[in-house]
Every structure is written in structure tokens, then in C-alpha cells.
ROSE-4610 file (N, C-alpha, C; in Angstrom, 1 decimal, always signed):
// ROSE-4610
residu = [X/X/X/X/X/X/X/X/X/X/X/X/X/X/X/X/X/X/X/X/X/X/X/X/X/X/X/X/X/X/X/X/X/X/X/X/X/X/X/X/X/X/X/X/X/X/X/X/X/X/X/X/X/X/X/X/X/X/X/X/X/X/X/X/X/X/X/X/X/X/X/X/X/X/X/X/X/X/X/X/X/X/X/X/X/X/X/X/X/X/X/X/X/X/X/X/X/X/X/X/X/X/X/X/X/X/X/X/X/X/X/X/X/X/X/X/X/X/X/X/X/X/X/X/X/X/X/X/X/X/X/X/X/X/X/X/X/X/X/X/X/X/X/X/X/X/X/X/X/X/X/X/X/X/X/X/X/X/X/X/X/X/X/X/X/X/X/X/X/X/X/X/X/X/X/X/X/X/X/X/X/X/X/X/X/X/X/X/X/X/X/X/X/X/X/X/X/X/X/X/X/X/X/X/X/X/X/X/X/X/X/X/X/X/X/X/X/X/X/X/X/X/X/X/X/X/X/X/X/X/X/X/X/X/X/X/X/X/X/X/X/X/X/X/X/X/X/X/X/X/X/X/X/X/X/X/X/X/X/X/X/X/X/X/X/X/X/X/X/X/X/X/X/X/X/X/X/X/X/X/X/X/X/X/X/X/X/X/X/X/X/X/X/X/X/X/X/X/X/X/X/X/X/X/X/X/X/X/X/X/X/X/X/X/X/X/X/X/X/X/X/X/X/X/X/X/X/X/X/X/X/X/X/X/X/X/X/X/X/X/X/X/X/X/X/X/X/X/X/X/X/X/X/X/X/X/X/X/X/X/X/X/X/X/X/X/X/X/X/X/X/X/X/X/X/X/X/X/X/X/X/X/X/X/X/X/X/X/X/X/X/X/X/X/X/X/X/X/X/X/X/X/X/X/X/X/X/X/X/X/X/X/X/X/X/X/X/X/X/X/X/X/X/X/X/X/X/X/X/X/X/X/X/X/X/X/X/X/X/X/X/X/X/X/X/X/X/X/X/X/X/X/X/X/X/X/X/X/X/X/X/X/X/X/X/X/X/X/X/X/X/X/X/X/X/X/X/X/X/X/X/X/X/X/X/X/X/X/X/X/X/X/X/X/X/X/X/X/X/X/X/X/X/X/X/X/X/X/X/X/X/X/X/X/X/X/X/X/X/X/X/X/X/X/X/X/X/X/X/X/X/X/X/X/X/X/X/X/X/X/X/X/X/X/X/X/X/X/X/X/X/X/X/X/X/X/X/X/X/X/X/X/X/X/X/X/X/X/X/X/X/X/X/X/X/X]
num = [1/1/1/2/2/2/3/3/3/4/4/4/5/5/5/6/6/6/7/7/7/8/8/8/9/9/9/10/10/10/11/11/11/12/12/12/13/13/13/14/14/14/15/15/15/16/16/16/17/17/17/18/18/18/19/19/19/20/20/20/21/21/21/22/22/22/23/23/23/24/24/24/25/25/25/26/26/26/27/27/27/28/28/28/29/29/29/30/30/30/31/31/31/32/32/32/33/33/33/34/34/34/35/35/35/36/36/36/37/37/37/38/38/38/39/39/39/40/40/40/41/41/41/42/42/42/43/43/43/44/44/44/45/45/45/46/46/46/47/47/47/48/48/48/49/49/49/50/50/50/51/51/51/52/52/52/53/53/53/54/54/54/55/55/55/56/56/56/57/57/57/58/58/58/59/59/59/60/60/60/61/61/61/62/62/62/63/63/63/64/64/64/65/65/65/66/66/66/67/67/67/68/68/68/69/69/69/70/70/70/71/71/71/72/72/72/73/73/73/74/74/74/75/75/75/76/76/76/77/77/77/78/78/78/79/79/79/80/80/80/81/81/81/82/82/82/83/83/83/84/84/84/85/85/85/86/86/86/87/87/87/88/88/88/89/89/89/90/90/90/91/91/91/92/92/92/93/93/93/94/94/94/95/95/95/96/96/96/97/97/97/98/98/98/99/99/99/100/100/100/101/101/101/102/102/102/103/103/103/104/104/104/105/105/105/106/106/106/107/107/107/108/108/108/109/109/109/110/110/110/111/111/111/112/112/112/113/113/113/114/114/114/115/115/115/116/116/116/117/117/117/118/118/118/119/119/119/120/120/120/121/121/121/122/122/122/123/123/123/124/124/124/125/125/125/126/126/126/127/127/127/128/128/128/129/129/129/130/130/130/131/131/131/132/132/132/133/133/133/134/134/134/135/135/135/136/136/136/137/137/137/138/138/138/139/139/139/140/140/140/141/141/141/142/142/142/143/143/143/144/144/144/145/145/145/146/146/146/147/147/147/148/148/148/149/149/149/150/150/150/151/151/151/152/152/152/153/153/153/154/154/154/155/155/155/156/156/156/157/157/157/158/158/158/159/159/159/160/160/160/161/161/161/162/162/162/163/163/163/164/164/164/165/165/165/166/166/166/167/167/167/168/168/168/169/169/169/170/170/170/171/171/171/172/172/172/173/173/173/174/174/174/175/175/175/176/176/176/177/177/177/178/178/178/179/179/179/180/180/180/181/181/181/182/182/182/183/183/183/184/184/184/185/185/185/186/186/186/187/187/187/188/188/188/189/189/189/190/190/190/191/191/191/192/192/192]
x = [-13.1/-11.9/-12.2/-11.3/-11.2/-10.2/-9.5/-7.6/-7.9/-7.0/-7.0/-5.4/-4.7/-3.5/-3.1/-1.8/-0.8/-1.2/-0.6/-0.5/+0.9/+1.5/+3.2/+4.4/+4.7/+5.5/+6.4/+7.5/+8.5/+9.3/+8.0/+8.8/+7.9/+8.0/+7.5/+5.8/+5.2/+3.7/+3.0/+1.8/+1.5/-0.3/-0.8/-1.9/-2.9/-4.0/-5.4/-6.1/-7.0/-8.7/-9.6/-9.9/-10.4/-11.6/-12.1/-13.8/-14.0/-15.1/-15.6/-16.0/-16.1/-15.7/-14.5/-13.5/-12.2/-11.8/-11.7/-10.7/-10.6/-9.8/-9.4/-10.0/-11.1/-11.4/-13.1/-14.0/-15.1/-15.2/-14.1/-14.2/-12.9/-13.1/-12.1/-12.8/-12.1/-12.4/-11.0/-11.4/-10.6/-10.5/-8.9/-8.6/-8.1/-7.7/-7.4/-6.5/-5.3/-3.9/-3.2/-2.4/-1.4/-1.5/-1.7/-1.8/-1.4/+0.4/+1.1/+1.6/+1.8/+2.7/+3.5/+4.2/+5.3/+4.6/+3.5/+2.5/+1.6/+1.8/+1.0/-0.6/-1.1/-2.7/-2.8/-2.1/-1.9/-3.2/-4.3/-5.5/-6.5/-6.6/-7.1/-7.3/-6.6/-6.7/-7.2/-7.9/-8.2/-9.7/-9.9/-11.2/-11.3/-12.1/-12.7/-11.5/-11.1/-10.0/-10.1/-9.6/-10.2/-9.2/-8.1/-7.2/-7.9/-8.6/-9.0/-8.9/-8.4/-8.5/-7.3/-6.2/-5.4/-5.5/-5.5/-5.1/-3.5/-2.9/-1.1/-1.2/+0.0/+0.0/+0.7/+0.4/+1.5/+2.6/+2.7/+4.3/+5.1/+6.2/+6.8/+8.4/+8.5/+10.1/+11.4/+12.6/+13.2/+13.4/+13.6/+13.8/+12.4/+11.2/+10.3/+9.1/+8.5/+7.7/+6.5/+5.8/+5.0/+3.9/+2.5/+1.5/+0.6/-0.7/-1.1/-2.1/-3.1/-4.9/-5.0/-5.4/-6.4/-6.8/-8.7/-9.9/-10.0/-10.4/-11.0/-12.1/-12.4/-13.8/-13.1/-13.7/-13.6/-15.0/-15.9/-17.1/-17.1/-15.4/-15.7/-16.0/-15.9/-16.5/-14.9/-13.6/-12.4/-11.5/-10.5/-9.8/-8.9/-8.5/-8.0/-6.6/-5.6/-4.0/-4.0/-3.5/-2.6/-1.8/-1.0/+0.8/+0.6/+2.0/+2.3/+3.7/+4.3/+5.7/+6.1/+6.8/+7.5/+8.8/+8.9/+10.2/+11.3/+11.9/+12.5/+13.9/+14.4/+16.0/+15.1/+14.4/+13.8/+14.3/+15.2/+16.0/+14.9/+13.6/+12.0/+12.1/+13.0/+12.8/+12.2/+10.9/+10.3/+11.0/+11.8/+11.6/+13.3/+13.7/+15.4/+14.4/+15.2/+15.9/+14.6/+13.7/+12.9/+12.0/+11.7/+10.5/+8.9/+9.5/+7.5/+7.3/+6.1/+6.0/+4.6/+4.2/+3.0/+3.1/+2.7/+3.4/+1.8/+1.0/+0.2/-0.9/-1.2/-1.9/-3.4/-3.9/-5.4/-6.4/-7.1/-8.6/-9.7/-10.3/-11.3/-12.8/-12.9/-14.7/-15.6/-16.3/-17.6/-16.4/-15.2/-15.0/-15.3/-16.0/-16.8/-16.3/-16.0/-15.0/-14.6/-13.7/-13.0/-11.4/-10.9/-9.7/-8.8/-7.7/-6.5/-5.4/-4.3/-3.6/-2.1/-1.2/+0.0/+0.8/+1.7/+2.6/+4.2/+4.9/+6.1/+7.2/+8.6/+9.6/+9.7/+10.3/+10.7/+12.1/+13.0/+14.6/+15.0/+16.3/+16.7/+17.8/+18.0/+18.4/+17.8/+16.3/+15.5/+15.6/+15.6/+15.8/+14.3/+14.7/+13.6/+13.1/+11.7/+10.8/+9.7/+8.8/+8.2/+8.4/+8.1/+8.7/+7.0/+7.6/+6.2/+5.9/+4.6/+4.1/+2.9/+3.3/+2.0/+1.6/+0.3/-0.6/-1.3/-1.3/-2.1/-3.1/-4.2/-5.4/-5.6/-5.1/-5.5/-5.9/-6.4/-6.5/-5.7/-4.4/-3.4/-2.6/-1.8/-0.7/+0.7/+1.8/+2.8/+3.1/+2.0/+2.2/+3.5/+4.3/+5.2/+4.6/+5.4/+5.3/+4.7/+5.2/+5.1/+4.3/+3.8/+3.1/+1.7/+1.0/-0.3/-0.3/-1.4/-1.5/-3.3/-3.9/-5.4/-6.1/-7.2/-8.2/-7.8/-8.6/-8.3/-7.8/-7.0/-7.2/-5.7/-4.9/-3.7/-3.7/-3.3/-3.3/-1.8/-1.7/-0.3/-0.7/+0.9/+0.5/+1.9/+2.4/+3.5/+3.0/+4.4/+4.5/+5.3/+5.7/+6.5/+7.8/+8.7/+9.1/+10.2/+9.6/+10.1/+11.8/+12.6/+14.1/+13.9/+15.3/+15.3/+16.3/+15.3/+15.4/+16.9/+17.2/+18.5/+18.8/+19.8/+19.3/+20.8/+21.0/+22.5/+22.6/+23.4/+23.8/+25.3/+25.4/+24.4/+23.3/+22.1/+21.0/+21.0/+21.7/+21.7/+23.2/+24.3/+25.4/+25.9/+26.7/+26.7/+27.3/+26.8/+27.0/+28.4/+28.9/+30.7/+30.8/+32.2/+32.7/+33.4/+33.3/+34.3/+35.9/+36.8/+37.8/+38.8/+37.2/+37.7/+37.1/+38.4/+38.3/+37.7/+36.8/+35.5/+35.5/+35.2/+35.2/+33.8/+33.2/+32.1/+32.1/+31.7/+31.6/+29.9/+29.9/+28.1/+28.2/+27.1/+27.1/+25.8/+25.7/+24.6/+24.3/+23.0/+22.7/+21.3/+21.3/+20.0/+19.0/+18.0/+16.9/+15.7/+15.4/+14.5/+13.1]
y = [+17.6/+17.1/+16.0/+15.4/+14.9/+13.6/+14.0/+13.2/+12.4/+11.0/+9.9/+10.0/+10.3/+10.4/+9.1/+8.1/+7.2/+8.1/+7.4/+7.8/+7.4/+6.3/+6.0/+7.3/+7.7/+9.0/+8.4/+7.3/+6.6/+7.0/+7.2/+7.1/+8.4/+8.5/+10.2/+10.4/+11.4/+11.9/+10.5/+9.7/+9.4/+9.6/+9.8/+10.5/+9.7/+9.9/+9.2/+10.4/+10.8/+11.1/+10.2/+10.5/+9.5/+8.9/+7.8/+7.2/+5.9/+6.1/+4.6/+3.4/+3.9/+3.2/+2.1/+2.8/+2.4/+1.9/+1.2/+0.8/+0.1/-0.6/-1.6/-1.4/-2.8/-2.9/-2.3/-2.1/-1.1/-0.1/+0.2/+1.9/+2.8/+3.8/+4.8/+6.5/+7.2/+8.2/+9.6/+10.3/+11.7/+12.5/+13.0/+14.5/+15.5/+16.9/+18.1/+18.2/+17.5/+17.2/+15.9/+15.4/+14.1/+14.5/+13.2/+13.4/+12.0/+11.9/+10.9/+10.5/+9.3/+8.6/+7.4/+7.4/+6.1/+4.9/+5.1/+3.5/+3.5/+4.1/+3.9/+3.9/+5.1/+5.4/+6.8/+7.4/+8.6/+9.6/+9.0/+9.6/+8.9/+7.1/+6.5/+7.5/+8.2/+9.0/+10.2/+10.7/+12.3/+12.2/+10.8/+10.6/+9.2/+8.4/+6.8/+6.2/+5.2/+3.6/+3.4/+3.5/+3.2/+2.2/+2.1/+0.8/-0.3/-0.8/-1.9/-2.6/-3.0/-3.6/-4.6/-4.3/-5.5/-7.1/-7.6/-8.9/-9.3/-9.4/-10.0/-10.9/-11.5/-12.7/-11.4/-12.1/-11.7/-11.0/-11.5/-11.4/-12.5/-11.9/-12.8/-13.4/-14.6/-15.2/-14.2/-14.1/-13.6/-14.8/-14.5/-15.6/-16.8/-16.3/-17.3/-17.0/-17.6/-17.6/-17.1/-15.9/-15.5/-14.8/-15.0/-13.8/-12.9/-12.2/-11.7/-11.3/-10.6/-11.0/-9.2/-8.6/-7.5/-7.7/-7.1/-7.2/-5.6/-6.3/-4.8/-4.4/-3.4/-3.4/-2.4/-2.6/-1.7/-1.6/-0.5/-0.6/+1.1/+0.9/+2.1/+2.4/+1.3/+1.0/+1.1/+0.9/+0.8/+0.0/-0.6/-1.5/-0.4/-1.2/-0.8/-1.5/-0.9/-1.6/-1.2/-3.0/-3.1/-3.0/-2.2/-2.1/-1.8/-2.6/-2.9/-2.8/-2.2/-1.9/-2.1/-2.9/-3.2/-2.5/-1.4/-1.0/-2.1/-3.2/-4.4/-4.0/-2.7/-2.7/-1.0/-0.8/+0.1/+1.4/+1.8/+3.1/+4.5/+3.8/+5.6/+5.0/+4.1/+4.4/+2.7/+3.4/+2.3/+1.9/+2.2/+2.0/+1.0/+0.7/-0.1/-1.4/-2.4/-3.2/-4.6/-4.7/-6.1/-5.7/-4.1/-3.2/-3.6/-3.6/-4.1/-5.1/-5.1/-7.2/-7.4/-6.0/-6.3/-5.3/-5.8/-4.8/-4.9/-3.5/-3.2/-4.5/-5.3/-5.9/-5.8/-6.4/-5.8/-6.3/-5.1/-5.1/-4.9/-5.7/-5.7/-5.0/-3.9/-3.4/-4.3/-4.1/-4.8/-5.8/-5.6/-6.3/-5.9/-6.5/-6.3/-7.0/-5.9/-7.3/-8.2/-8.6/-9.8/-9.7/-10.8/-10.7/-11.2/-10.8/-10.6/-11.3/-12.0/-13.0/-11.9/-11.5/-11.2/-12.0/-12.5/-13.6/-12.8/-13.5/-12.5/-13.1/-13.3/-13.8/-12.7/-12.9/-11.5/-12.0/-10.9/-11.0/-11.9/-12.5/-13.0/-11.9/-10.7/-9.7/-8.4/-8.6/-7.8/-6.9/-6.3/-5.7/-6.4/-7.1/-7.9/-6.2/-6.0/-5.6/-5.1/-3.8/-3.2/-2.3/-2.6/-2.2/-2.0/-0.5/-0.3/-0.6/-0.9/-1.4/-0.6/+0.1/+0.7/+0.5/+0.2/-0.3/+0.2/+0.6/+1.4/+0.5/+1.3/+0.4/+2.1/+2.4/+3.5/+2.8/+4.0/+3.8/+3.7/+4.4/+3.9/+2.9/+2.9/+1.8/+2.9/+1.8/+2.0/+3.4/+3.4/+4.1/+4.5/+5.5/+5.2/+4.9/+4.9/+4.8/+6.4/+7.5/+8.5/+9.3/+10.6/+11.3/+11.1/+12.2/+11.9/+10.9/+10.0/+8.8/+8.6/+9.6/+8.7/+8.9/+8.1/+8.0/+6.7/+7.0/+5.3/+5.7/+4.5/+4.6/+4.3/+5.2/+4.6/+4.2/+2.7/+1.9/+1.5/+2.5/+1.9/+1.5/+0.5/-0.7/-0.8/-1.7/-2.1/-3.4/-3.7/-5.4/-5.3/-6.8/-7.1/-8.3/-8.6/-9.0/-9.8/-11.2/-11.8/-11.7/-12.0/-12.1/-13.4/-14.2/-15.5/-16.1/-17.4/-18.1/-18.3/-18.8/-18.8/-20.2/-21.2/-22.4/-22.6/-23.1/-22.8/-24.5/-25.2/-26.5/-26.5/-27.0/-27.9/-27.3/-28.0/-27.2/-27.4/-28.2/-28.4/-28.3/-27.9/-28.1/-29.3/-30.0/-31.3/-30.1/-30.7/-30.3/-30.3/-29.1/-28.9/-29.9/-30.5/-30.8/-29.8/-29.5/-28.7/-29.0/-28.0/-28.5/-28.8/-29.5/-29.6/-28.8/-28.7/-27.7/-28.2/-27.2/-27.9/-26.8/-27.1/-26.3/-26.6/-25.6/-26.0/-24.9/-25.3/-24.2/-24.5/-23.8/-23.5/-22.6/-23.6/-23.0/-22.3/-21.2/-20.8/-20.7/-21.6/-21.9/-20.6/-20.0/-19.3/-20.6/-20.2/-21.2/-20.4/-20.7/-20.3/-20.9]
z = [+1.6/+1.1/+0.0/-1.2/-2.0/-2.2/-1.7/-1.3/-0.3/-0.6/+0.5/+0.4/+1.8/+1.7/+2.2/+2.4/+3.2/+4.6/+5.4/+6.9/+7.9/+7.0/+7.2/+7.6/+8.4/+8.0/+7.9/+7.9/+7.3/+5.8/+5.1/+4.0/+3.6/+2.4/+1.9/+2.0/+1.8/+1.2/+0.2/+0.1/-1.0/-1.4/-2.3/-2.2/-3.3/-3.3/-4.9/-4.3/-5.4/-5.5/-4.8/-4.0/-3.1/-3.7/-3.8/-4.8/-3.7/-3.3/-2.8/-4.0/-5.3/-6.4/-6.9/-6.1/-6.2/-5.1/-4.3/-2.6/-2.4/-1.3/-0.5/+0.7/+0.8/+2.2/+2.0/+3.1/+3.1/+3.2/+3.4/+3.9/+3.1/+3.3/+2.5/+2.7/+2.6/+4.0/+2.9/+3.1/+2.6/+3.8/+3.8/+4.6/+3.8/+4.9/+3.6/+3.6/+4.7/+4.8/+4.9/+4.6/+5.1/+7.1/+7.9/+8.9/+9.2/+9.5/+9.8/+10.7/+11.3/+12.3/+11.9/+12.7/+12.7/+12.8/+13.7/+13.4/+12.6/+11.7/+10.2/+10.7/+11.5/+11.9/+12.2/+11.5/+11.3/+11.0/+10.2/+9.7/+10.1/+10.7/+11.5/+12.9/+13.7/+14.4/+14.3/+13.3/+13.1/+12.2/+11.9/+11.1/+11.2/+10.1/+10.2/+9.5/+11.1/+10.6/+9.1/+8.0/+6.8/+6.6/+6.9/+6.7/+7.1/+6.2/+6.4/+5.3/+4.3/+3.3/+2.9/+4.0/+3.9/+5.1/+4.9/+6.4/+6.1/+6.9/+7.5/+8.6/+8.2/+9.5/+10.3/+11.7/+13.1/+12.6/+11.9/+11.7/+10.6/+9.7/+8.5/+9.1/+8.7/+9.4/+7.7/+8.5/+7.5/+6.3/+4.8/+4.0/+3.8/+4.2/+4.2/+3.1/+2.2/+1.2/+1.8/+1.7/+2.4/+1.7/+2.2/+1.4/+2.5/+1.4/+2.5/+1.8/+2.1/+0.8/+1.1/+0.1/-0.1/-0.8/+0.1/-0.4/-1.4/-2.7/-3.8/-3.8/-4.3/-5.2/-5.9/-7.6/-8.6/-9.5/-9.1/-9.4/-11.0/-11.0/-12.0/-13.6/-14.2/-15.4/-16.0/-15.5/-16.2/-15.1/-15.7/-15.1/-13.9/-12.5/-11.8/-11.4/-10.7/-10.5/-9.2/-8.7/-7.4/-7.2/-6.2/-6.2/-4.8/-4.4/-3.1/-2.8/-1.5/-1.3/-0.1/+0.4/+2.0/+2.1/+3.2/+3.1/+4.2/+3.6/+4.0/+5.0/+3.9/+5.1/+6.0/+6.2/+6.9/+7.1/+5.8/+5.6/+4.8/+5.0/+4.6/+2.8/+1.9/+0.4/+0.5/-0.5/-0.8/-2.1/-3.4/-4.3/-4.7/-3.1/-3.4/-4.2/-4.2/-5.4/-4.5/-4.8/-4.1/-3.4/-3.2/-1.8/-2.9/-4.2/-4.6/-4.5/-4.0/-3.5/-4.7/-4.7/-6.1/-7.4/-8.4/-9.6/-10.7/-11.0/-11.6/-11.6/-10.4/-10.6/-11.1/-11.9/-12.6/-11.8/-11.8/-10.9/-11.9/-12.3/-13.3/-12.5/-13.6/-13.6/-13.4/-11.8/-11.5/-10.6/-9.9/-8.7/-7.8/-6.6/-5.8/-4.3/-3.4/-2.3/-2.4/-3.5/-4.0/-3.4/-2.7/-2.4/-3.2/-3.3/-3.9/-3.1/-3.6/-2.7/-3.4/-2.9/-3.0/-1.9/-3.1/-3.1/-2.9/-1.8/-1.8/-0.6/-1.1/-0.1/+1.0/+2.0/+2.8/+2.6/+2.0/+1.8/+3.5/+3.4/+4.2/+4.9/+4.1/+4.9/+5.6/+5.6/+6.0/+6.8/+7.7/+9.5/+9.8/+10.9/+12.4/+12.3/+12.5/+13.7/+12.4/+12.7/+12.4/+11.4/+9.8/+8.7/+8.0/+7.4/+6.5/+5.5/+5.3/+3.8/+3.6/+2.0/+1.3/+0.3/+0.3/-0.9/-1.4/-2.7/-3.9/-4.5/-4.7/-6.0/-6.7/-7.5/-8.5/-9.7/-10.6/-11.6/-13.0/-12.5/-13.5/-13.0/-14.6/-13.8/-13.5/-13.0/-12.5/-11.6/-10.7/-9.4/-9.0/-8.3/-7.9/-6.2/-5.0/-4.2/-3.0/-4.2/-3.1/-4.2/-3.7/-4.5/-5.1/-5.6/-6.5/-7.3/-7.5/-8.3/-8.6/-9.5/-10.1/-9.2/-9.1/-8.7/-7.2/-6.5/-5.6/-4.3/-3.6/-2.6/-1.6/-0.8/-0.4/+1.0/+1.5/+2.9/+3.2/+4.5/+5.0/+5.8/+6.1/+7.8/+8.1/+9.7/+9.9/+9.8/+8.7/+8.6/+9.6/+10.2/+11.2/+11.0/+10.9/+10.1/+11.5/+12.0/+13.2/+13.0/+14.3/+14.2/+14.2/+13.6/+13.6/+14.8/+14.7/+16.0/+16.3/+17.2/+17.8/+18.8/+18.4/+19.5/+19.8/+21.0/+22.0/+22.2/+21.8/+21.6/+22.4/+23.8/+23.9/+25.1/+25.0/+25.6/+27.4/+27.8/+29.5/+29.3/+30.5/+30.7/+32.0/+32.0/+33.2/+34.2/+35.8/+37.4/+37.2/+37.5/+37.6/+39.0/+39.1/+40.4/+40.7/+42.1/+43.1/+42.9/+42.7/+41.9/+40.6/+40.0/+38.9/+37.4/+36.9/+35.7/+34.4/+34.4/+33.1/+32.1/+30.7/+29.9/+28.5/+28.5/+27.8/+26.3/+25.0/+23.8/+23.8/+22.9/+22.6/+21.3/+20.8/+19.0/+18.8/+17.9/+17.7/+16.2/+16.3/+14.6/+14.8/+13.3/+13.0/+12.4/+13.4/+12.4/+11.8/+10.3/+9.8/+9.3]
């Protein structure tokens, strides 16, 4: 095999020419089909973990300034592009209105496990939980999100994307008397 497919079944098929020249992370690995799951280890399961080329926190607060590092190497004697996609309202399309968090970023010939910082808000209307992200290093630019793209290499993952906090004011209620008629409210602030 030749093809390094995504492994996300969330959102559609995405595919490169697979080159250890080109990738994220150390490893990168070819099958002769797309072989997907919902926890984005779809082909981690059927051959070598090759998702390795991104790091994530735990988890992102909704509305909070956030990054996250992938390691390159571009050993092919032509410049290479990063592109990166969070599917935020978790409806399978990567390409709504805010899902690229990275856009043709350049990989220069003779990068060699150099990490990469992508810089990126998570919307304050996100959906809380387990939301996919896929990251492209091909050789051209403006990848789309699904389908054949060049040379290189495609890594999906679940970002996680925390719910926001919740605090009940007031935090103790006073000992009712026997009796007597008590009445309490409680407010709920989101905190971010």
C-alpha cells in the first residue's frame, strides 16, 4: 500500500501518498483501505499507532485561547503545508465557518522534528465532549478536509472540549426550623 488514510469516521474519507519524507510525528504507516472508528484509531488498530505527531491538553474550556504543538519533518526538497480542522458543533463537516484552526502553514525543506505551535480560540458555542480534529502536512496547499491531497500525511484525534463550570450561590443553605416556612433561590453562573 501507498495511501495514509484519516481514521475519524465522523466526518468523511481523507487520504496523502504516504512518504516518511513528509509527516507528523515519527512514524507514518500506509493501508489499502480507510479503516475507521469513532475514536479516531481506526488504523492504529489494524497496523502501527502512527498518530503520533500531535500533543493536546486533557481537554480545551469553551471560549478559551488555546494551542497545541505538531511535530514535522519535511525532508523533501520542496516546501510542505499545515492544515488543521476541529469539528466544534460535532455535526461530521469540517469545513463550517471557524472548524480550521490552521491554514497552509509552511513547512520548510530540511525540517526535521521541529514543532509547530497552532494557536486557536475554541468557539464559546462549541458542544462539551469528544470532537474530532484532522491534521494534514501535504505537499500542496489548501487541502480540503476530506479526500486525496499530495504527498504526506493525515492524523486524526478526539479533542475534548470541557463543559463549563457551574457554581450554585448560595453554597450552604441555613438549618430549617421545625415549623417554620423558609424559602431559598440559587443562581447559576457559567464560569469560564
Amino acid at each position: 500500500p501507498t495511501t495514509d488514510f484519516g481514521d475519524w469516521s465522523g466526518a468523511g474519507d481523507a487520504s496523502s501518498i504516504a512518504s516518511s519524507n513528509l509527516r507528523m510525528g515519527a512514524l507514518a504507516d500506509t493501508e489499502y483501505v480507510s479503516t475507521r472508528n469513532a475514536g479516531a484509531t481506526g488504523d492504529d488498530l489494524t497496523a502501527s499507532d502512527d498518530e503520533d505527531g500531535v500533543t493536546m491538553a486533557a481537554g480545551y474550556n469553551l471560549g478559551s485561547s488555546s494551542s497545541m504543538t505538531v511535530v514535522t519533518t519535511n525532508l523533501t526538497g520542496a516546501t510542505g503545508y499545515l492544515n488543521a480542522w476541529v469539528d466544534w458543533n460535532g455535526n461530521g463537516v469540517l469545513t463550517d465557518s471557524g472548524e480550521q484552526i490552521a491554514t497552509n502553514m509552511l513547512i520548510a525543506s530540511g525540517t526535521s522534528a521541529s514543532t509547530q505551535n497552532i494557536n486557536f480560540t475554541v468557539p464559546s458555542g462549541a458542544i462539551p465532549g469528544g470532537r474530532g480534529a484532522r491534521f494534514r502536512l501535504t505537499s500542496v496547499q489548501n487541502p480540503t478536509p476530506l479526500g486525496a491531497a499530495g504527498t504526506g500525511e493525515v492524523e486524526d484525534y478526539l479533542l475534548n472540549i470541557y463543559c463549563p463550570s457551574i457554581t450554585v450561590t448560595p453554597t450552604s443553605l441555613t438549618t430549617p426550623v421545625v415549623g417554620r416556612s423558609e424559602e431559598h433561590t440559587s443562581e447559576l453562573q457559567s464560569q469560564r
